[in-house]
C-alpha positions as CSV (number, residue, x, y, z in Angstrom):
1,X,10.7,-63.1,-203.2
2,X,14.8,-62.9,-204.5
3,X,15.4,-59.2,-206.2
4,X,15.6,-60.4,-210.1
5,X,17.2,-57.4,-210.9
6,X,15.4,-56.2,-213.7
7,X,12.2,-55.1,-211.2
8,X,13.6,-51.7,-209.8
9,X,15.8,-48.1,-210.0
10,X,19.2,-49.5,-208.7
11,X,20.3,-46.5,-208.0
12,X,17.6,-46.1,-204.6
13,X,19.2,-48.3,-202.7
14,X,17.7,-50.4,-199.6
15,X,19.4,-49.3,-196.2
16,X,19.1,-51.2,-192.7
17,X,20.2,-49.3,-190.1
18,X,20.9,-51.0,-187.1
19,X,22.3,-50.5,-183.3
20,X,23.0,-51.0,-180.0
21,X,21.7,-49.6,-177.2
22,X,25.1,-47.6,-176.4
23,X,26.0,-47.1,-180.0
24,X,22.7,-45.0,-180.7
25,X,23.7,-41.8,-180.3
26,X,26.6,-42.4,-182.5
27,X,24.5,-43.8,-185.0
28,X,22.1,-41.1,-184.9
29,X,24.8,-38.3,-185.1
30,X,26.0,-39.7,-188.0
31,X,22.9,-40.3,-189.7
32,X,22.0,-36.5,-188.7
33,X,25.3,-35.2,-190.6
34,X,24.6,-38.1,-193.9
35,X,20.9,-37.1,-193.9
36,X,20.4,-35.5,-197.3
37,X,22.2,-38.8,-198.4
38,X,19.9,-41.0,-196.8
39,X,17.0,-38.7,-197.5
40,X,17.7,-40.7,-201.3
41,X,17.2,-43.8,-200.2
42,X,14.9,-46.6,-198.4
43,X,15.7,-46.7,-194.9
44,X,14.9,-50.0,-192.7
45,X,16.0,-50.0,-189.3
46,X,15.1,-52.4,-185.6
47,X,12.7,-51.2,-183.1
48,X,14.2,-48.2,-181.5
49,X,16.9,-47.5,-183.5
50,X,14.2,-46.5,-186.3
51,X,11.9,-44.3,-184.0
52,X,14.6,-42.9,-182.7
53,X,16.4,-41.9,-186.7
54,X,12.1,-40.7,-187.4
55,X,11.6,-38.7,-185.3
56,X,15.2,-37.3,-185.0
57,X,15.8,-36.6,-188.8
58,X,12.2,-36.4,-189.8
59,X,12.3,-39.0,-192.4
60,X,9.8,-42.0,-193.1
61,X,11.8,-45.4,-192.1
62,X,10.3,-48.9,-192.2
63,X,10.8,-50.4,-188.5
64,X,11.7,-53.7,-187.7
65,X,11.0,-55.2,-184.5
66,X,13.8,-54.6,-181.7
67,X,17.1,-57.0,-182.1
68,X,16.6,-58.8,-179.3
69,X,12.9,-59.4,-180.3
70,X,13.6,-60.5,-183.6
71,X,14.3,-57.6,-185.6
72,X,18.4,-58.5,-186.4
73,X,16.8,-62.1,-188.1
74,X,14.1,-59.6,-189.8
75,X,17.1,-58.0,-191.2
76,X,18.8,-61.1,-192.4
77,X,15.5,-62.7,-193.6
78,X,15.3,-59.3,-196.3
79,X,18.9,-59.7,-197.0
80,X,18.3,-63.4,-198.2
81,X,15.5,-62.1,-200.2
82,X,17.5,-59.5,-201.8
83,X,15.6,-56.6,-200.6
84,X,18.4,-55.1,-198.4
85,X,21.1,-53.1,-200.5
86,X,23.9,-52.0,-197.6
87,X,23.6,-53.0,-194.0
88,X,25.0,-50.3,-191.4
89,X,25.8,-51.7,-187.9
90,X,27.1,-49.8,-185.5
91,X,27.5,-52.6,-182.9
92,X,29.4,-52.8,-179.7
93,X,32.1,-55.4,-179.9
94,X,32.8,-55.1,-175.9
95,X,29.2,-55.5,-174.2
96,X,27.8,-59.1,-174.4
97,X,24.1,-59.0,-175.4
98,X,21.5,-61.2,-174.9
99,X,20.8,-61.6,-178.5
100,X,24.7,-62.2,-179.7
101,X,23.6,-65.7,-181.5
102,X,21.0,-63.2,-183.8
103,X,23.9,-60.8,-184.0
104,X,25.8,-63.5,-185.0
105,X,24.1,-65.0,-187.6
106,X,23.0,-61.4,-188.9
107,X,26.5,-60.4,-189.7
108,X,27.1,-64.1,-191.2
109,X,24.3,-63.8,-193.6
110,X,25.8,-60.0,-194.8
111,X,28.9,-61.6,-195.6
112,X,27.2,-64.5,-197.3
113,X,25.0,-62.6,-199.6
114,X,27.7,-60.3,-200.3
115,X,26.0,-56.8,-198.6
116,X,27.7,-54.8,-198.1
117,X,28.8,-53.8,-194.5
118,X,29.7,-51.3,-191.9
119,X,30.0,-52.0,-188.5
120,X,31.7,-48.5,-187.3
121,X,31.7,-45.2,-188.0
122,X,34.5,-45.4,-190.3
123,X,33.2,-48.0,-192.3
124,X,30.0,-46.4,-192.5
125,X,31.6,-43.0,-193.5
126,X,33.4,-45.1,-196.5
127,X,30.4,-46.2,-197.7
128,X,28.0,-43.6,-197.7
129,X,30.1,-41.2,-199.4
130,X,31.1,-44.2,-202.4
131,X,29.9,-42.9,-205.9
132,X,28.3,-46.8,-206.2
133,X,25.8,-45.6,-203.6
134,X,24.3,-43.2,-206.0
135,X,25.1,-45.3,-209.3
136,X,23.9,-48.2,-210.1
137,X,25.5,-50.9,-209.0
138,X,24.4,-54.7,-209.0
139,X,25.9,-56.6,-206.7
140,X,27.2,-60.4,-207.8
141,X,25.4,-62.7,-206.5
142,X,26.4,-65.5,-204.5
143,X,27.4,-69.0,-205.7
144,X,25.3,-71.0,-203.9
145,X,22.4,-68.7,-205.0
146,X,23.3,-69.5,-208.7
147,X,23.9,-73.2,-207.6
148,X,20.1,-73.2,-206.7
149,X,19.1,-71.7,-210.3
């Protein structure tokens, strides 16, 4: 079911956290130095990548099945249903991957839907510290979602 927008606190916002194999530590040192951040927030994250951010930063996240097992279209199928707030990616641009059509299509429905969207460090580091992660802050919604209306 679409977020309305009337039905919840905007300013908890819905985080997927998601990774490649190579990529996790990264991911997981940065989540470790952002965790009282993300401590304020729903996490979602693929297979691994969320056991891995549990058990390292002791914080509840709601898993996803692994990328290559679906998880990546799990990911998109929330973000079409407006129940994903900021998708964080740290992907590797330089390995192929078996799953690169899911990657694909994950970062295509981001874009789409108008998440926002960090695939590196950087990016990530841009985001998280923004004062619309804490406010609230609704995003527009896409056209073609208001052409279906």
């Amino acid at each position: 079911m679409a977020d309305d927008g009337l039905s919840r606190d905007h300013t908890t916002k819905r985080i997927a956290l998601v990774a490649h194999d190579n990529m996790k530590g990264d991911l997981l040192d940065w989540a470790r130095l952002n965790r009282p951040l993300l401590l304020q927030h729903k996490l979602y994250a693929t297979g691994t990548t969320g056991t891995l951010l549990e058990q390292d930063l002791t914080v509840r996240v709601h898993k996803l099945q692994s990328g290559p097992l679906g998880g990546d279209q799990q990911v998109g199928a929330r973000i079409t249903e407006g129940e994903i707030d900021l998708l964080i990616f740290f992907w590797d641009p330089l390995q192929a991957h078996p799953h690169d059509p899911d990657v694909r299509a994950l970062l295509r429905v981001a874009v789409l839907w108008n998440v926002p969207l960090a695939c590196n460090r950087a990016s990530a580091d841009y985001m998280i510290s923004s004062p619309l992660l804490s406010g609230a802050y609704q995003r527009r919604r896409p056209q073609h979602e208001a052409d279906r209306a």
